[in-house]
C-alpha positions as CSV (number, residue, x, y, z in Angstrom):
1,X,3.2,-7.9,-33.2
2,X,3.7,-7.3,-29.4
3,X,4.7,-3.9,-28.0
4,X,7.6,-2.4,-26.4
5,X,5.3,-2.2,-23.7
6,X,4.2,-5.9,-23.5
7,X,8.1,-7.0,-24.6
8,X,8.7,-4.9,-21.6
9,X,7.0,-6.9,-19.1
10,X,7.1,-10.3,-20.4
11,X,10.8,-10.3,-20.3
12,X,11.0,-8.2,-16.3
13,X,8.2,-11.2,-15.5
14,X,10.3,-14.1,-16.9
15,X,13.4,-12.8,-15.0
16,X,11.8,-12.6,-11.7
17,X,10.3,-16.2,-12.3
18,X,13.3,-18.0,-13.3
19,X,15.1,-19.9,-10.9
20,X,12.4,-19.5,-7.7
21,X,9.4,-21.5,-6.4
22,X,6.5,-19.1,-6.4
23,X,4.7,-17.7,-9.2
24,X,5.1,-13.8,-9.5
25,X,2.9,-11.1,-11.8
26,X,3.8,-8.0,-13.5
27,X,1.6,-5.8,-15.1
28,X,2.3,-2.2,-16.3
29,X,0.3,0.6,-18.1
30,X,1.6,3.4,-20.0
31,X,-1.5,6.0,-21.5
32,X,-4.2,4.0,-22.7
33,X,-1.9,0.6,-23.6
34,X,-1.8,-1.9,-20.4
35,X,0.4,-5.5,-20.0
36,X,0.6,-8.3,-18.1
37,X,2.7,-11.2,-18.0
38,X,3.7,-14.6,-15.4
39,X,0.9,-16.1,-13.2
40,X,-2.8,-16.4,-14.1
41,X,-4.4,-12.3,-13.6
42,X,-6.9,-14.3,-11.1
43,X,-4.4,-15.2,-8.7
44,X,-4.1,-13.5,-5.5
45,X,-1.0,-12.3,-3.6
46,X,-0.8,-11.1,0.3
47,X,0.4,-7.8,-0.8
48,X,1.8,-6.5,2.3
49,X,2.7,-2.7,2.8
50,X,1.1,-1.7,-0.4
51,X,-2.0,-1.9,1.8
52,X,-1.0,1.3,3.5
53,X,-1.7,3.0,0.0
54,X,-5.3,1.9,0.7
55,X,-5.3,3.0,3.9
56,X,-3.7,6.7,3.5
57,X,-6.5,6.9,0.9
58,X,-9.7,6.1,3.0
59,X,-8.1,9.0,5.1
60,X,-7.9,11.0,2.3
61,X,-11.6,10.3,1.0
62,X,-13.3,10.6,5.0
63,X,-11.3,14.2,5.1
64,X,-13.2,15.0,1.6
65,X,-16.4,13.9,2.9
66,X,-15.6,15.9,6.5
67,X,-16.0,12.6,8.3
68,X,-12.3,13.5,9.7
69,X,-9.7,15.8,8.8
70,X,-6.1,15.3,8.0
71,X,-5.2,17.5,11.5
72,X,-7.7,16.1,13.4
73,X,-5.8,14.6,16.9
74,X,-5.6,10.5,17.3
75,X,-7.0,11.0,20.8
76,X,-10.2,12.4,19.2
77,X,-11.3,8.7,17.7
78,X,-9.9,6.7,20.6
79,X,-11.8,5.2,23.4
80,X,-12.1,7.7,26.5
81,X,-10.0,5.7,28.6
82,X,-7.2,5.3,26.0
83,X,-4.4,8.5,26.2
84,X,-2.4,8.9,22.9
85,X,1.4,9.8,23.9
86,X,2.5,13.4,23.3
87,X,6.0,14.6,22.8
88,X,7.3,18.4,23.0
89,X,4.1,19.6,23.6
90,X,2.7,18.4,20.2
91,X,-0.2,15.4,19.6
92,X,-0.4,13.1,17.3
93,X,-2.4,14.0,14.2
94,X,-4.1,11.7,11.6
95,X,-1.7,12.9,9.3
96,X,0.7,12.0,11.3
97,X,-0.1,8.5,11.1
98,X,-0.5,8.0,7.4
99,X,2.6,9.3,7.1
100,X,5.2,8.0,9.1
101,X,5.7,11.2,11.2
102,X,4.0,10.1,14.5
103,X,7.1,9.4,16.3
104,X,5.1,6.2,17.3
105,X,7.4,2.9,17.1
106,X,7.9,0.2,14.4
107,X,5.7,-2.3,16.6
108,X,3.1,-2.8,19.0
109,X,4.2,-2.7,22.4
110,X,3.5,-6.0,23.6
111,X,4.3,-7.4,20.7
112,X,7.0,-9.7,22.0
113,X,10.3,-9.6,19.5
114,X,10.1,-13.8,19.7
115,X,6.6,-13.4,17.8
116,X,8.4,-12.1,14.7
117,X,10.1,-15.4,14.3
118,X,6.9,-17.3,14.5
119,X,5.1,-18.4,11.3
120,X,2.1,-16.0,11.5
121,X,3.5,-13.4,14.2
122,X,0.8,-10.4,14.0
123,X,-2.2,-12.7,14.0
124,X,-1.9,-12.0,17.5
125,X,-2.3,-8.1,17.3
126,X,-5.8,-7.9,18.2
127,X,-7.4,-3.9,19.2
128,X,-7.1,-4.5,22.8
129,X,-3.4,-5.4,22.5
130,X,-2.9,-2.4,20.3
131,X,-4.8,0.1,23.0
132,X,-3.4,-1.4,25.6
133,X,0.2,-0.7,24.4
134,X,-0.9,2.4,23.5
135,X,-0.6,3.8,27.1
136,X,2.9,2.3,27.7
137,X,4.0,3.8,24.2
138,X,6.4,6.5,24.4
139,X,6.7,8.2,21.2
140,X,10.8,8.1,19.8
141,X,10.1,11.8,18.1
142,X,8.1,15.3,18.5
143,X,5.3,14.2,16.1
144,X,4.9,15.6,12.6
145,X,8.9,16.4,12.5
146,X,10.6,12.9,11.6
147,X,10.1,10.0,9.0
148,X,9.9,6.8,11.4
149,X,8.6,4.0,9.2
150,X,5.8,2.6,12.1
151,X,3.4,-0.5,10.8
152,X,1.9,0.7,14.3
153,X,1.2,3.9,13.4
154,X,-0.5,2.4,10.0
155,X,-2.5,-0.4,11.6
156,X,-3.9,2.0,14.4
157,X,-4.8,4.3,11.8
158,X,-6.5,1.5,9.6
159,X,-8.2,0.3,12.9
160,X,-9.3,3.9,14.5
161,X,-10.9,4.7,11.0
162,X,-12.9,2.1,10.7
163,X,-14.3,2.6,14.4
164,X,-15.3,6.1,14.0
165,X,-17.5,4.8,10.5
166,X,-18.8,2.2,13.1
167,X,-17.7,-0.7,10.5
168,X,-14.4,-3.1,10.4
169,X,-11.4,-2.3,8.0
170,X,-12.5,-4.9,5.3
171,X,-16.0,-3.4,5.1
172,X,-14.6,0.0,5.1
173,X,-11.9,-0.5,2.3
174,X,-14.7,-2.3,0.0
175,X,-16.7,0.9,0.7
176,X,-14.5,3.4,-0.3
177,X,-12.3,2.3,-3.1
178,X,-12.8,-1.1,-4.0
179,X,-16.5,-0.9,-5.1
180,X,-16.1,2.7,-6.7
181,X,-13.2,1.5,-9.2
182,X,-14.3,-2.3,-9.3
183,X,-11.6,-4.1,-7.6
184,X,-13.8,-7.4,-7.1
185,X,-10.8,-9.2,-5.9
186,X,-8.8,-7.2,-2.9
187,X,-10.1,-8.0,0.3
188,X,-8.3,-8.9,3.9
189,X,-10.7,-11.6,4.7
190,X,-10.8,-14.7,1.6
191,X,-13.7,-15.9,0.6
192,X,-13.6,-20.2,-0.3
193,X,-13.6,-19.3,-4.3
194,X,-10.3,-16.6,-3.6
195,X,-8.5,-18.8,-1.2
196,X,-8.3,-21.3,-3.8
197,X,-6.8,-18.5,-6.2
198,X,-4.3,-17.7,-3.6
199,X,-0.2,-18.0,-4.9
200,X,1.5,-20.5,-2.2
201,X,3.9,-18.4,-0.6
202,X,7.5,-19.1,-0.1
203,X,10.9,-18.5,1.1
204,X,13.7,-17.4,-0.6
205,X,15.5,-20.8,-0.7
206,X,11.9,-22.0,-1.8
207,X,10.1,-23.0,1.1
208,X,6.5,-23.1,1.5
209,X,5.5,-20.2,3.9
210,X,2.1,-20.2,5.6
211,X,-0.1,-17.1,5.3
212,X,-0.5,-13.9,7.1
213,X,-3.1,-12.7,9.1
214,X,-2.5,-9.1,10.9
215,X,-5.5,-8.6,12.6
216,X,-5.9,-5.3,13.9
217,X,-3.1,-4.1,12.2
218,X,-4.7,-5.0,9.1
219,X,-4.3,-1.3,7.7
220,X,-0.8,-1.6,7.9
221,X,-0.2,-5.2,5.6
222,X,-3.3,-7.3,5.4
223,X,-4.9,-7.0,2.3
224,X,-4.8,-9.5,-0.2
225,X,-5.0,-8.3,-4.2
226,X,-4.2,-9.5,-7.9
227,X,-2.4,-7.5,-10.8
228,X,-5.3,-6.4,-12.5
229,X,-6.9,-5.0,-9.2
230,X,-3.4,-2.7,-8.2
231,X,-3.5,-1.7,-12.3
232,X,-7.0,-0.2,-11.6
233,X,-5.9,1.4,-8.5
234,X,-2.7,3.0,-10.5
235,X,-5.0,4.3,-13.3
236,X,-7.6,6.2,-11.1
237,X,-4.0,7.5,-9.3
238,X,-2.1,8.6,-12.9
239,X,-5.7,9.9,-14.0
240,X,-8.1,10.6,-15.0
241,X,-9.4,9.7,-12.0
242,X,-13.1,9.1,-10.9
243,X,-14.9,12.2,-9.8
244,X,-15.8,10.0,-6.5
245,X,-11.9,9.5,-6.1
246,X,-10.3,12.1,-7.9
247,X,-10.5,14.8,-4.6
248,X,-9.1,12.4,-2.4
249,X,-6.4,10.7,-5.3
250,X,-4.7,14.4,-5.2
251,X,-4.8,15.3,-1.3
252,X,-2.4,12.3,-1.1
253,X,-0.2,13.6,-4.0
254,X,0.2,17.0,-2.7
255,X,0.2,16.1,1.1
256,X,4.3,15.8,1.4
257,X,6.5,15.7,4.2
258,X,10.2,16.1,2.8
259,X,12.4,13.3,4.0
260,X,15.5,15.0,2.3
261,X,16.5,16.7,-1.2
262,X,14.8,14.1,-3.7
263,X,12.7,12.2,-1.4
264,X,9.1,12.9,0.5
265,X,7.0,10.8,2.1
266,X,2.6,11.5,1.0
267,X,-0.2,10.0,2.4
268,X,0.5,6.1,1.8
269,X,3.1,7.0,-1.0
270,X,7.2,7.2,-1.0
271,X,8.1,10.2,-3.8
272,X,11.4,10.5,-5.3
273,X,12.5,12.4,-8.4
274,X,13.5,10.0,-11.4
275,X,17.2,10.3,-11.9
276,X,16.6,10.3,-15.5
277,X,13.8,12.8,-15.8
278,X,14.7,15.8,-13.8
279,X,11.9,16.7,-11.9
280,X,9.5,13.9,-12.8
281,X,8.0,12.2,-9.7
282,X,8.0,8.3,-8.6
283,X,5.5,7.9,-6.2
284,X,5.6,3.9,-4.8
285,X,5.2,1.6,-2.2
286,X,6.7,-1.9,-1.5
287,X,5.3,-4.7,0.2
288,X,6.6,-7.8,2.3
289,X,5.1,-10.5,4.5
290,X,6.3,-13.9,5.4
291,X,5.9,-15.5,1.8
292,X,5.8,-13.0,-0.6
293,X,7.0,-9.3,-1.9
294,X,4.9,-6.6,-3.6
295,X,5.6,-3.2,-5.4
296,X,3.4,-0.7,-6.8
297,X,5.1,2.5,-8.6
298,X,3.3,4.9,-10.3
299,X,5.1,7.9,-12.7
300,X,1.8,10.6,-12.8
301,X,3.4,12.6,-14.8
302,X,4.3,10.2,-17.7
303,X,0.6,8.8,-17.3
304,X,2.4,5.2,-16.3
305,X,2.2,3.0,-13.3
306,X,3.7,-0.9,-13.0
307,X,2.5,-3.8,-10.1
308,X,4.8,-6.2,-8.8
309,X,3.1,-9.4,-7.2
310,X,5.8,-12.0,-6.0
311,X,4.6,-15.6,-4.1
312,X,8.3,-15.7,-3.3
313,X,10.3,-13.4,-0.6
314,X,13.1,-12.2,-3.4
315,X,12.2,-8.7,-3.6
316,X,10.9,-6.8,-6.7
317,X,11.7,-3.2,-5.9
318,X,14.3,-3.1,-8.0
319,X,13.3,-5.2,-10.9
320,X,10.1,-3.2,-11.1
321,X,11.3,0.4,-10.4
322,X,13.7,-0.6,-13.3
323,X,10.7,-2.0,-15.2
324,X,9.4,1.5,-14.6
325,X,11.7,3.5,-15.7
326,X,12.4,1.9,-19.1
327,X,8.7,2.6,-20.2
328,X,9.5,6.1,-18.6
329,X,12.0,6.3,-21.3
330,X,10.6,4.8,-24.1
331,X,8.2,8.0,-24.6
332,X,4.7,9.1,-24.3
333,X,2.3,6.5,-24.3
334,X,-1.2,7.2,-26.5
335,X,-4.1,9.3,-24.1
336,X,-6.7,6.8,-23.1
337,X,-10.3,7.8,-24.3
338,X,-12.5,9.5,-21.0
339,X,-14.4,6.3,-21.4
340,X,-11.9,4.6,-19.9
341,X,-11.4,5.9,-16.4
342,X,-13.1,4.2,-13.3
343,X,-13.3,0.2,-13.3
């Protein structure tokens, strides 16, 4: 007999798969019970802005380990001859970055609006484009006082973090999560065996779309995962998480900048109150590139979390936060055994 859990994402996956080219995943976990229908749990997906989640959470775990801190200025881990733009007398803090407060733009400067129609448009973005744009930049708010989504201000965080460690933003993310919670399989950089694992992505209309490579803005959308990775990553967030994770796991839970009455934005997390459960925090993320859509959506507080991977650009934010809420409401799930935290 299947559960209501399983039933659950069998049927959200089946939905999402009919009627497109490209495969799509769902997975889900509620307490100590875990699902997951569609495509092969080997098969990689370009998970876009999900990657930020990653990101936020190196921050978090280099600001643990006094490597950084969450206030500590840009300017202090750029080159010498690179000036990071001020506004109203205020600088932009690593913080700042990681959560969409900066003030800094969407995009690079010098990233040509042409490039975004091209089929690989941030391949481009290498770190001298990004510091040389950098001193053109002029920042669109004071920083730390305004939401202003910024892949910049992501990728430049990504990039500037794995600088100061004296390492590259692959090596650093493989480091400091991936090894610790056993997540063989998300990298930026494919190996032969993973490419060949890799969902084809496509179009809406069902065209094949070529892959993604971001470069120096890797931080910001260039990591490539599977289902049963991003369910690893949402157990260590729901908890209990791993005592080498757990510190860093709750700085960017409780690090909040309120966006308006039911929404903040954390440390590589959007928050918002479930509409059905008073109080009861969402924390997610969505990704996008140019063949494929991602979600991850976590529920701490009901001890559940659900992954979204879609080789196809119809999005899954809705068919997954739904997904989400119906295990929500189907009750408690059973407590997983301590045993059963970590990889």
């Amino acid at each position: 007999m299947t559960s209501l859990l399983d039933d659950l994402v069998r049927r959200t996956a089946e939905r999402l798969g009919a009627r497109q080219r490209g495969v799509v995943a769902v997975g889900a976990v509620r307490g100590g019970q875990s699902a997951l229908h569609g495509a092969d749990p080997g098969t990689l997906f370009e998970i876009g802005s999900v990657t930020k989640t990653f990101t936020a959470l190196v921050l978090a775990q280099l600001t643990v380990r006094g490597a950084v801190s969450l206030d500590q200025p840009l300017r202090d881990l750029l080159p010498r001859d690179i000036p990071a733009p001020e506004r109203g007398g205020e600088v932009i803090k690593l913080a700042h970055l990681a959560c969409h407060t900066s003030g800094l733009p969407r995009l690079p400067k010098g990233l040509m609006p042409r490039s975004l129609f091209r089929s690989d448009p941030y391949a481009g973005c290498t770190g001298e484009l990004l510091m040389d744009g950098l001193r053109r930049t002029r920042l669109r708010s004071v920083p730390g006082t305004r939401f202003r989504y910024s892949n910049l201000g992501a990728g430049l965080l990504g990039l500037v973090l794995a600088r100061h460690v004296g390492t590259d933003y692959d090596t650093l993310i493989q480091a400091e999560i991936c090894r610790p919670l056993g997540m063989a399989d998300t990298r930026v950089v494919l190996d032969p065996g993973r490419s060949a694992r890799l969902a084809g992505g496509h179009s809406r209309a069902g065209r094949p779309r070529p892959p993604w490579h971001l470069a120096a803005l890797a931080g910001a959308g260039g990591l490539h995962s599977t289902v049963p990775d991003l369910l690893t990553l949402a157990r260590a967030q729901i908890g209990p998480a791993p005592e080498e994770l757990a510190e860093a796991i709750a700085l960017t839970h409780t690090t909040a900048h309120r966006i308006n009455a039911r929404a903040a934005v954390h440390p590589g997390w959007i928050s918002t109150d479930h509409p059905s459960r008073g109080r009861h925090r969402i924390l997610f993320h969505t990704g996008g590139t140019g063949g494929y859509r991602s979600l991850l959506a976590i529920a701490p507080d009901d001890r559940a979390a659900v992954v979204v991977l879609n080789a196809n650009t119809r999005p899954v934010d809705r068919p997954g936060l739904n997904l989400l809420a119906q295990i929500i409401a189907s009750g408690p799930g059973p407590h997983p055994a301590p045993a059963s935290t970590g990889a």
